[in-house]
N, C-alpha and C positions, 0 to 999 in steps of 0.2 A: 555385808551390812545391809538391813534394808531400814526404810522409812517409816515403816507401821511403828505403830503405839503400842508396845507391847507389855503395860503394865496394866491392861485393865481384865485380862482373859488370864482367870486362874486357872491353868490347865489342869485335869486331872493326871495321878500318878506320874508325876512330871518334876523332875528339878528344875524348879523354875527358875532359880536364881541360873543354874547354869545355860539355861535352853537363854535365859537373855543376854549370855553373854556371848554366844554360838549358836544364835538359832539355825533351825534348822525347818524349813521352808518348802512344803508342795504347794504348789498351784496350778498341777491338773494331773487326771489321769486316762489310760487307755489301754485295755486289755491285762496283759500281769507288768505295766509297768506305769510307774508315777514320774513327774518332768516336777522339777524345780523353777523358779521365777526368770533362771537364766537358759534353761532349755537341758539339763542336765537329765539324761533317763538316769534312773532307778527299779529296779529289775524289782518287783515287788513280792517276796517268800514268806509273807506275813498274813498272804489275802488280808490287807487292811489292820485289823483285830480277829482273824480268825473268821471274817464276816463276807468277802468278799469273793466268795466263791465260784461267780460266773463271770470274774475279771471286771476290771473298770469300763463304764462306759457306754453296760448295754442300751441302745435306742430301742429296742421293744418295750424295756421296763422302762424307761424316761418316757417313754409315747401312752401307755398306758395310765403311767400316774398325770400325766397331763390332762387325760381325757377324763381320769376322775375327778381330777380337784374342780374341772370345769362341768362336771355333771354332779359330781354329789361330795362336795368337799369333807365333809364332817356332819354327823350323825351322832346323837349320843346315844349310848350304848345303855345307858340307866335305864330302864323300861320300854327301849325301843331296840330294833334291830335293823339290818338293811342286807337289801339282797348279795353282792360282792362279799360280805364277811361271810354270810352262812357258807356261800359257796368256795370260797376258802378254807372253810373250817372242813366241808365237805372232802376236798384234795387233799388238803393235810393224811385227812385221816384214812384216803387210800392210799397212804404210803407209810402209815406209822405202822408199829410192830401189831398183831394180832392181838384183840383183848382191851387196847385202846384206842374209845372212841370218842372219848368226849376230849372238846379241846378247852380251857381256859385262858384269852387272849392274856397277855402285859406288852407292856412296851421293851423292857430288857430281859437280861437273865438275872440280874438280881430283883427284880418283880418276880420272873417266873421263880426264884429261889423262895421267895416268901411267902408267894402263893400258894406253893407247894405245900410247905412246914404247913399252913395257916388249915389247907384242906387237911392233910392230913389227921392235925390234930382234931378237929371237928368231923371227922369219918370214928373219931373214938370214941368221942364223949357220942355222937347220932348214937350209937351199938352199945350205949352203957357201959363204955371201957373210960372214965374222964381220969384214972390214974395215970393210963397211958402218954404219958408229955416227954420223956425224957428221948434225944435225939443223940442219933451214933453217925460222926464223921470221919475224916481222914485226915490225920498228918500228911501235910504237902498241901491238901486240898484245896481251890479257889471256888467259892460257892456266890459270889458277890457281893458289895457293898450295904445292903443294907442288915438293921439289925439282925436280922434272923440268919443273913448270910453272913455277917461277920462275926456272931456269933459259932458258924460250923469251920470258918476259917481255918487250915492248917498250914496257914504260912504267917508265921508271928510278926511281922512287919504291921499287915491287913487289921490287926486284931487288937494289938496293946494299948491303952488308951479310950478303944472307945468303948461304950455302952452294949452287953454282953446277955443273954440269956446261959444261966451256970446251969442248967440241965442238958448238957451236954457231954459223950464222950469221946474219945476218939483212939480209932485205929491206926496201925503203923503205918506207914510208905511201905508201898511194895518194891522202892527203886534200890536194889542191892547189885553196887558195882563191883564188889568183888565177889559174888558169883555168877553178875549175870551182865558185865560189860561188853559191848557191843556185839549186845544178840541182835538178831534179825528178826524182823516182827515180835511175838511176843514171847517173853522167857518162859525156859523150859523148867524153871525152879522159882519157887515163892508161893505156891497154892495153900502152902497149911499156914501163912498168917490169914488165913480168916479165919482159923479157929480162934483166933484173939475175938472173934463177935462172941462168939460162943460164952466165952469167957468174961466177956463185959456184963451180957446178958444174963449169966448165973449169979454174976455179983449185984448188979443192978435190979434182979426179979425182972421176969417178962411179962409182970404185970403193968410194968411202971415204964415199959420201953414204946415210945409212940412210933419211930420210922428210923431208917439206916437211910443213908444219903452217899451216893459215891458216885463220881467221874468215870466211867466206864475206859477213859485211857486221863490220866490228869494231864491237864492242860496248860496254865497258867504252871503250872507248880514245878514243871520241866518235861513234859511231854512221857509220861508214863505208862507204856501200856502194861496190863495187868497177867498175871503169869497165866501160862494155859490152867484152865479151870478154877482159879480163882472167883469170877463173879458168878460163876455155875456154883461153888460150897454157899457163896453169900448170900444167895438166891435160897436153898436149902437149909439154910440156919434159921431167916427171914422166915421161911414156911412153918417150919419146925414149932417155931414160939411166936406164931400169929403177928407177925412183925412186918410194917410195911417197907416195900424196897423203894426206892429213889432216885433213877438216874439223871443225873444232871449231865445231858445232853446239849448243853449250851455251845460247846466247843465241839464237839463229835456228832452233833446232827448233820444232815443234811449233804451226804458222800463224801463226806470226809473221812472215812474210814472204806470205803467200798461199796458200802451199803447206806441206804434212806439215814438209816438208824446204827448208831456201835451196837446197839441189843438184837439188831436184826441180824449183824454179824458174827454175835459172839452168842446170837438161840439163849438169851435168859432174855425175860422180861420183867419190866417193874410193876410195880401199882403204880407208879406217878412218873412221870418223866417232863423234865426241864428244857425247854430250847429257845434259843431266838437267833443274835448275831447272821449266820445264813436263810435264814427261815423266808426274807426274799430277796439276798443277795446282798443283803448289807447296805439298801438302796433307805428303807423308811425305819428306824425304830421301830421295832414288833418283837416280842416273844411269847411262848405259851405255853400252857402245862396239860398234856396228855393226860387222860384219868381214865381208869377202868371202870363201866358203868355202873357197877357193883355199889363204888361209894358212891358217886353222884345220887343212885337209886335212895342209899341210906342216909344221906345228909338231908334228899327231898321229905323223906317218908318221915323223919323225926322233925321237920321244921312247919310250924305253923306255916296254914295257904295262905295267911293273909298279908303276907308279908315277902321279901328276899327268903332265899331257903339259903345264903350265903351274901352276907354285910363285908361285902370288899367288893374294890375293883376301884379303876381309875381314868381319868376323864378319856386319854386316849385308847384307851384298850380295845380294842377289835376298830381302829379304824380304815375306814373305807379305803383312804389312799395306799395305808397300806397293806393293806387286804387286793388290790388291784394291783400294786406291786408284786403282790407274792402271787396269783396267778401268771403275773406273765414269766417270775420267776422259773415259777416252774412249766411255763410254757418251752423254756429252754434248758432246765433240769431234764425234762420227758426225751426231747427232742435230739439234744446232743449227746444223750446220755452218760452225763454227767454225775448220777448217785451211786452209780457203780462204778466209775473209769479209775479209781482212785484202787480199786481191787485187779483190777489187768495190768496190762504193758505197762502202762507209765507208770504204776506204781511199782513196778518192778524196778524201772531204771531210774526212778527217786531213791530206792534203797539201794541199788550198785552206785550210785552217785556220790549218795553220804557217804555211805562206807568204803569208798576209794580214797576219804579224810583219814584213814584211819594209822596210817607213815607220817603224820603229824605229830611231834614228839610232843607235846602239849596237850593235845587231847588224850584223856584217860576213857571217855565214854562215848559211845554215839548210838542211838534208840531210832528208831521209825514203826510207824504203820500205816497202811494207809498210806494218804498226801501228807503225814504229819513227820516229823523228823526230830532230832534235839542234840546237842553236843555238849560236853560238861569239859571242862579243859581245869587243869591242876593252877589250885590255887594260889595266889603270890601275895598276900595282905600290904605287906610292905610295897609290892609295884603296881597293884590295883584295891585300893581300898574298895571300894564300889562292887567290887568283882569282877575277873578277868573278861567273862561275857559281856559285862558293861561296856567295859574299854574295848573289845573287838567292835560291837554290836555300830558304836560311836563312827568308829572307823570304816566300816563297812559301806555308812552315809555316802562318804566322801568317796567312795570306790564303785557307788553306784549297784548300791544294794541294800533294801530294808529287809533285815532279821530282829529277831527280837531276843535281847540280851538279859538272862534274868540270874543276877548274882555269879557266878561261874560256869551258867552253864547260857544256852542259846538256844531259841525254840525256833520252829519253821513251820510254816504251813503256806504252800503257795495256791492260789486260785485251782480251781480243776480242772482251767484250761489250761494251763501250763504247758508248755512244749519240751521236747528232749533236747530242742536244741537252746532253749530258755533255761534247763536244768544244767545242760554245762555250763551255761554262761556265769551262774549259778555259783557252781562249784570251781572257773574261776576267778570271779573275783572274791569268792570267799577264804582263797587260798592268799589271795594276794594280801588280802585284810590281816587276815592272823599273823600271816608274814611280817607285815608291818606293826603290828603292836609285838608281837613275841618275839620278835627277833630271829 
């Protein structure tokens, strides 16, 4: 039980009626683990939201944003600049993929999701392409909450209900469990659905197609990585009919896959690329959208000088503090070598880990790459409405472990600090959990 008040904070994606009758309660954290109000660890395999990448707690980044907010708290960004963002924008971009230089600050990844669609479209109409509007997503996909990303939505939950742009189409999932259940890193089968682009494209005319948008491993959606050469044909469909690519790097930026970048890792590059969550450790709100200078060149050169050459943006976007976060971020991304560690050792013994789950007669699937991981266990309607991941994920809590539960199946992504000896810990109390709900 505690004493807060807890009818006034509408939490996001949150059963709230249920969380008040069983909340569930951090009040602090340190390194890959989270303490409850009574002292209870929590072995944290969520990094936070996918966001906390250099573990709980750093004092370089809490010493840094201190020293900003008391030197230069806030700056607006509307016709002004300040030196800490440029020079952030600077490091970003010696670590982003080749060809992308310019960065577009936001606060989230559904800012960087809109801001994308938003460039995009207006790099069409600059080039006298203004047919070009219609957008190609993915089944399963999590592109973010606002209209333009709940518009590309491929998890109908996210979607039904609210206010939609209908020039949209979408591709299949590439998660095919029975040919391609618990493969290791990425499946060796599933490359020719992206001739389904091909084919939207012929039907749609490639006059009238503005951008493709895809999660280079899906994240929210159940941890998806995509089959070998998969985003290498989607790349070359994109080329083929002048079509711009999109990766929404929001969940697989920043070493979570081995590298700076999933495109760095997987050698395709986009036109546009989406990220925030990691981008400085999950410490301030920030995200931002990488562009090829090519458009930014042609959105300048078509827009009056007297004026913005781009009518968007938002109060916080590129600010200071957390612009000084993400340098010290990556003062200890560079350092500990953290955007690659996730491609060596330990991400070796992240995949022997999961996949020693796999004499679990309830789970049918288990995915990884990278620090990312995911479990799909056989469904029971009648003994988990909510879904079987639901009811683990619940239980997990009380066993001193945050995974994140999504309908039947379980996603993971622990810090890049994580330890092997953190990883078994890891794996058992995740055995104990399943035990307990599955019997």
């Amino acid at each position: 039980m505690t004493s807060l008040e807890l009818t006034h904070w509408w939490q996001p994606f949150t059963n709230v009626r249920a969380f008040r009758n069983n909340p569930r309660l951090i009040a602090r954290a340190e390194g890959c683990f989270l303490y409850t109000e009574d002292g209870r660890d929590i072995l944290d395999v969520t990094a936070g939201l996918w966001c906390v990448a250099l573990g709980h707690g750093r004092q370089e980044v809490a010493d840094a944003v201190r020293e900003q907010l008391m030197t230069l708290d806030y700056a607006p960004p509307f016709q002004f600049g300040n030196p800490v963002t440029f020079r952030f924008a600077s490091k970003l971009i010696e670590h982003a993929p080749q060809g992308l230089e310019r960065v577009f600050f936001t606060n989230s990844g559904s800012e960087s999701v809109d801001t994308a669609i938003k460039i995009a479209v207006k790099y069409q109409v600059a080039r006298g392409k203004a047919d070009k509007t219609r957008l190609v997503s993915r089944q399963r996909a999590y592109h973010g909450i606002n209209v333009g990303g709940t518009s590309l939505q491929g998890l109908p939950n996210n979607r039904v209900g609210f206010p939609i742009l209908h020039e949209v189409d979408f591709l299949d999932d590439t998660l095919d469990m029975e040919q391609s259940a618990f493969s290791r890193g990425l499946p060796e089968r599933g490359a020719e659905k992206a001739e389904q682009l091909a084919a939207i494209i012929e039907q749609r005319d490639a006059d009238t197609v503005c951008a493709v948008i895809v999660e280079p491993v899906v994240g929210a959606g159940g941890m998806v990585p995509p089959p070998v050469g998969y985003l290498q044909r989607i790349r070359e469909i994109c080329d083929e009919h002048d079509i711009l690519l999109i990766f929404d790097e929001v969940v697989t930026g920043f070493g979570r896959t081995g590298a700076c970048f999933a495109s760095q890792r997987f050698g395709v590059t986009p036109d546009l690329m989406t990220t925030a969550k990691a981008i400085n450790g999950g410490t301030v709100p920030m995200g931002g959208v990488f562009v090829k200078p090519h458009i930014q060149d042609t959105i300048f050169e078509a827009a009056p000088t007297t004026g913005p050459e781009l009518f968007h943006g938002n109060t916080y976007a590129g600010s200071p503090v957390a612009a000084a976060a993400g340098l010290a971020a990556f003062e200890i991304y560079e350092r500990e070598g953290l955007l690659t560690r996730a491609a060596g050792p330990i991400g070796q013994y992240w995949e022997d880990a999961l996949h020693s789950l796999r004499d679990i007669e309830s789970i049918i699937d288990i995915r990884n790459f990278g620090l990312l991981g995911a479990v799909t266990f056989k469904g029971d309607p009648s003994r988990f409405p909510a879904g079987a991941g639901v009811a683990v994920h619940n239980r997990c809590f009380e066993n001193g472990l945050l995974a994140r539960g999504v309908g039947d199946g379980m996603v993971m992504s622990p810090p890049l600090t994580i330890s092997e000896a953190q990883i078994d810990l890891f794996v058992e109390r995740y055995r104990r959990s399943i035990a307990d709900v599955m019997g």
